[in-house]
C-alpha positions in Angstrom: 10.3 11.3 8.9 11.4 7.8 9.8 10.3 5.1 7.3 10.3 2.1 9.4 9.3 -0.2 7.3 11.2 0.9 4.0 7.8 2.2 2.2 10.2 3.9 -0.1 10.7 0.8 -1.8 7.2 1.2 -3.3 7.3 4.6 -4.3 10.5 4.0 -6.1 9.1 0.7 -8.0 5.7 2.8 -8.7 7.2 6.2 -9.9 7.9 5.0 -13.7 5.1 2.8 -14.1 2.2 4.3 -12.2 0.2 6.4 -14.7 0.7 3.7 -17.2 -0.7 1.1 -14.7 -3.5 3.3 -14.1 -4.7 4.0 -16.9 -4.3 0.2 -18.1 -6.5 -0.7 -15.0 -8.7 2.0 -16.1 -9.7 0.0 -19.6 -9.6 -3.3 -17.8 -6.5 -4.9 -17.8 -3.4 -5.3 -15.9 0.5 -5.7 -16.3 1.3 -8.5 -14.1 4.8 -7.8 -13.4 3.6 -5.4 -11.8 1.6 -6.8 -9.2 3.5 -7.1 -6.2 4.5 -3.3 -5.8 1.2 -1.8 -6.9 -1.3 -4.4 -5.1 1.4 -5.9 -2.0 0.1 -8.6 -0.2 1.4 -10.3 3.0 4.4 -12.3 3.6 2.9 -15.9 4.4 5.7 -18.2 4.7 4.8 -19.9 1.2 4.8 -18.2 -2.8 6.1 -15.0 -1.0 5.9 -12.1 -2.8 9.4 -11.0 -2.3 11.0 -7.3 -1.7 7.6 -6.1 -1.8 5.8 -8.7 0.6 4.1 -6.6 3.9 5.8 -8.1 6.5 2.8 -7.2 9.4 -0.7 -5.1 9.7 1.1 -2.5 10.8 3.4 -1.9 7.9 0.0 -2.7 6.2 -1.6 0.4 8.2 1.9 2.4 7.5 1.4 2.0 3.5 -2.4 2.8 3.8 -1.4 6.1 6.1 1.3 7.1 3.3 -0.7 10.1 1.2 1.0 9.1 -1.8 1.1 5.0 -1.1 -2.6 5.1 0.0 -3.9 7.4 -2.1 -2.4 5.2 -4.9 -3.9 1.8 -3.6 -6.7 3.4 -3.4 -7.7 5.3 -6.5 -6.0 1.4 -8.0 -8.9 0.0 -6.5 -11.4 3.0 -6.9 -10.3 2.6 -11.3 -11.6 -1.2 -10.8 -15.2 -0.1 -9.7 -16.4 0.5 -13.1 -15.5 -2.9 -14.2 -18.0 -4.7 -11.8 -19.3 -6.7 -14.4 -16.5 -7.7 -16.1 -15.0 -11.3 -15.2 -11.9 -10.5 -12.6 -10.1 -13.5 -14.3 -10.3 -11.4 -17.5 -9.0 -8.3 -15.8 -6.2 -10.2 -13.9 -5.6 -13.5 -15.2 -5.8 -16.5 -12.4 -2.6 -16.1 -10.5 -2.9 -12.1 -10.3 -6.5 -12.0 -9.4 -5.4 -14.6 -6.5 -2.8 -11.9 -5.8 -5.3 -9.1 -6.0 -7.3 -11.0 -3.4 -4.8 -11.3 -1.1 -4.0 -7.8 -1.3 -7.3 -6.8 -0.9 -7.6 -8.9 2.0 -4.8 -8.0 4.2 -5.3 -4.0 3.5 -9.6 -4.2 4.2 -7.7 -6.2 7.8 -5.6 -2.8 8.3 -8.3 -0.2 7.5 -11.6 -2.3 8.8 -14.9 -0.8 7.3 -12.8 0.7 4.9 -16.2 0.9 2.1 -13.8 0.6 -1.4 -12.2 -2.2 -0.1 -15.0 -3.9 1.4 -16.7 -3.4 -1.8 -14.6 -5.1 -4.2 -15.2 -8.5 -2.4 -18.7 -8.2 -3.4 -17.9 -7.1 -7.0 -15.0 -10.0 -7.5 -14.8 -12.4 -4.8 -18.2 -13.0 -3.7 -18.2 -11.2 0.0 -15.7 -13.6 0.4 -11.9 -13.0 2.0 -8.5 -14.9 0.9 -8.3 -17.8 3.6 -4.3 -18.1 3.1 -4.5 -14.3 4.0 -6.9 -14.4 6.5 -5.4 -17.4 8.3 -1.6 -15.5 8.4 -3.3 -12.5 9.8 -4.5 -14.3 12.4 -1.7 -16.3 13.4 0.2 -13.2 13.6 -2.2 -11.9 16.2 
């Protein structure tokens, strides 16, 4: 199968670290370093996040369709569910849960009504989407 938009790159920063990252989300806390491959966020122009920035919603929509990619955005996110009353700056730290925002926001954009996803902006970000996130989405429409 053709990988268009180089998804491998993911699996292949995710493979040593994922279990470990899991189960450190799991107790409420995260590695930052490795942020950028295991919550991606959109390529904006400005602080981009590098080898591992989505470049469009459809490569968004290609990592959520990936079993293995999805599934592992996914049961990231699901692990944060039981931690709705912690603080997400005490989980993340300021510039990761501005990351985790952003990530959030540009995957619930690919997979619309999508309920885990939706449901974290309630837990952590007040119903509320990134603007930088939202705005680049929109601009690339």
């Amino acid at each position: 199968m053709a990988d268009e938009y180089d998804l491998r790159r993911f699996i292949r920063a995710q493979a040593p670290v994922y279990e470990k990252t899991l189960g450190c989300l799991r107790r409420g806390t995260m590695e930052s370093s490795y942020m950028k491959f295991i919550f991606p966020r959109l390529a904006t122009g400005h602080d981009l996040p590098g080898h591992y920035a989505i470049s469009s919603l459809d490569e968004a929509r290609a990592y959520l369709s990936s079993p293995l990619l999805g599934g592992r955005y996914r049961e990231c996110v699901g692990a944060l569910l039981p931690l709705f009353a912690a603080d997400v700056l005490a989980v993340f730290g300021e510039a990761d849960a501005r990351d985790l925002h952003a990530s959030l926001t540009l995957f619930s954009a690919a997979a619309p009504r999508e309920f885990l996803l939706e449901t974290m902006f309630e837990v952590w970000f007040g119903g509320t989407v990134d603007e930088g996130t939202a705005v680049a989405i929109t601009c690339m429409s």
